[in-house]
N, C-alpha and C positions, 0 to 999 in steps of 0.2 A: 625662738627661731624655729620655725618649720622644716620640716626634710628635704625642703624643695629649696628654700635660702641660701643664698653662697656666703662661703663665711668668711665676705670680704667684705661682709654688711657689717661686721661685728663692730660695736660704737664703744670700744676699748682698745687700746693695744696689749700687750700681752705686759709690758713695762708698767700700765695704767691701773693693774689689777692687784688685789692685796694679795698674797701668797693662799688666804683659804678662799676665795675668788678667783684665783688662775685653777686651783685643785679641783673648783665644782666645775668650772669650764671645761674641764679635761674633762669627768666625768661624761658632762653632757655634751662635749664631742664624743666618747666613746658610744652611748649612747645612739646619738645618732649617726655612728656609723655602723654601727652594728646591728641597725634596723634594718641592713640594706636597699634602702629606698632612695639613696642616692644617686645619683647621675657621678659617673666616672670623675666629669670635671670638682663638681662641687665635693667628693670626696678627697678627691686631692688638696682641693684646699682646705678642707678639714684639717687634713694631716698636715699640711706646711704649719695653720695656725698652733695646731696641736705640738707641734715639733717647737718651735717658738716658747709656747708658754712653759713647755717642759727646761727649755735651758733657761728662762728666766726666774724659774722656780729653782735651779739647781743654783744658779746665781745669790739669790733670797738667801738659800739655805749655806753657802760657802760666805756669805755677807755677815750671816749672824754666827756662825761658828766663830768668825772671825772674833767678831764682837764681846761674844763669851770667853774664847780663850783670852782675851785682853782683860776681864774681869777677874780671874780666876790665877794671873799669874804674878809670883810671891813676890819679895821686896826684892829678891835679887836676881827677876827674870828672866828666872824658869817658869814655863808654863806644868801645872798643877795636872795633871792626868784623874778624874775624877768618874768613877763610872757609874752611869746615869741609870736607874732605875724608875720606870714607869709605875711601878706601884704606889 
């Protein structure tokens, strides 16, 4: 999409998007707002879309906590506190 585009062209909705596809979207909303070559209007709607895919992304990630804490918790349902290490 171009700088001149509104982002009400976009051919996804924010629900329509896998969670690292809402993330690159964000980036390249950030991107192109931060080029400031926007017009007032189509920056605004940047930010609505941007606002959107950010709650559906927080959605994604309260979805799959879920998910996990139901895998992880014992025979006598407690959930298991396990602390997650990236290395």
């Amino acid at each position: 999409m171009s700088n001149t585009e509104s982002a009400d062209h976009q051919p996804e909705t924010a629900k329509e998007l896998s969670f690292e596809d809402a993330v690159q979207e964000l980036e390249a909303i950030i991107q192109r707002m931060s080029g400031g070559t926007q017009s007032l209007e189509n920056s605004i709607a940047e930010f609505e879309r941007g606002i959107k895919i950010v709650r559906e992304c927080q959605k994604m990630l309260s979805d799959a906590e879920q998910r996990v804490e139901s895998l992880i918790k014992a025979a006598d349902g407690q959930v298991q506190t396990k602390s997650f290490d990236s290395e």
